[in-house]
C-alpha positions as CSV (number, residue, x, y, z in Angstrom):
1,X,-25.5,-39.4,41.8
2,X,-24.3,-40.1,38.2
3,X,-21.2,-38.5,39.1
4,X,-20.4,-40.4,42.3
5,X,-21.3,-43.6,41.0
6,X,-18.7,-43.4,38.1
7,X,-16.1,-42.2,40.1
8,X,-16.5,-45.4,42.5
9,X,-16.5,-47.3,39.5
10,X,-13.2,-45.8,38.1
11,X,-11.6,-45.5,41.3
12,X,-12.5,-49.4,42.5
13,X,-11.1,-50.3,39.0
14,X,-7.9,-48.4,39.3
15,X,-7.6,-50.6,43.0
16,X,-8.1,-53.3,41.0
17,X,-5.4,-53.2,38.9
18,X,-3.1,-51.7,41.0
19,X,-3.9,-54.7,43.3
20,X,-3.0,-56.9,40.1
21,X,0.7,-55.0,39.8
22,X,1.6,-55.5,43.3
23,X,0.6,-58.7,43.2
24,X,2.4,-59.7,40.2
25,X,5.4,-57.8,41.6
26,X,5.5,-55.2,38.8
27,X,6.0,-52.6,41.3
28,X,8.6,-54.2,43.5
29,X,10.4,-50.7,43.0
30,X,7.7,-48.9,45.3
31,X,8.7,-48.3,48.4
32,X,12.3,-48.8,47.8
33,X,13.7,-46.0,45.8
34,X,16.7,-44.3,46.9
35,X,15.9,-41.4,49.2
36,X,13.1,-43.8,50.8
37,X,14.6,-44.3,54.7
38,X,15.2,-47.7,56.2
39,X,16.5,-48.4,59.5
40,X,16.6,-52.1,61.2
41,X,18.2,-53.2,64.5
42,X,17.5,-55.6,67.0
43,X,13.8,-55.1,67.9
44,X,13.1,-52.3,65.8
45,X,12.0,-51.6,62.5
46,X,11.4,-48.2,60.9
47,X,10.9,-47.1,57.4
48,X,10.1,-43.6,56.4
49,X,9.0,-43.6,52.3
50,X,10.3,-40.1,51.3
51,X,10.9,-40.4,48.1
52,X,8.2,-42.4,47.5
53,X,5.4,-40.5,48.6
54,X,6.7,-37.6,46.6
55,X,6.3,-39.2,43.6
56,X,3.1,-40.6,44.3
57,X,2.1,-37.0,45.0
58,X,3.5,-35.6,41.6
59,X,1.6,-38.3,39.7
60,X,-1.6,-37.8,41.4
61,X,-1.1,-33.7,41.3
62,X,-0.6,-34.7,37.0
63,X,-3.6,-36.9,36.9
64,X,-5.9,-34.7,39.1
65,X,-4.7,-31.6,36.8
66,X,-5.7,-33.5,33.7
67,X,-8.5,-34.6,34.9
68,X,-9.5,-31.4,35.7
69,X,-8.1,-29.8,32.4
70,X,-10.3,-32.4,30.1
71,X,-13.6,-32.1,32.1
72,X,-14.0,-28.3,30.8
């Protein structure tokens, strides 16, 4: 349980301070990168986040790899 209890702790503080940059509007770039889809017309929304979601992938791949490189 040592191990679960510090990764919620680690994990709720990294929400935290995430929370914190959206809130603050320090990532106001999120979400609207160039290759990120947006179409509006009357009565209809739709927003597809491509570009976004594959960074969002390549950092977490890079932080799960060094995470996993530094716990050997």
């Amino acid at each position: 349980m040592d191990g679960t209890g510090r990764f919620l702790i680690v994990a709720g503080f990294i929400l935290v301070v995430l929370g914190v940059l959206f809130s603050v509007g320090a990532l106001h770039w999120l979400g609207r990168l160039p290759g990120d889809v947006r179409i509006e017309r009357p009565g209809m929304k739709l927003f597809i986040p491509i570009t976004t979601s594959i960074l969002l992938s390549v950092l977490l791949s890079l932080v799960l790899y060094l995470v996993s490189r530094f716990r050997q």
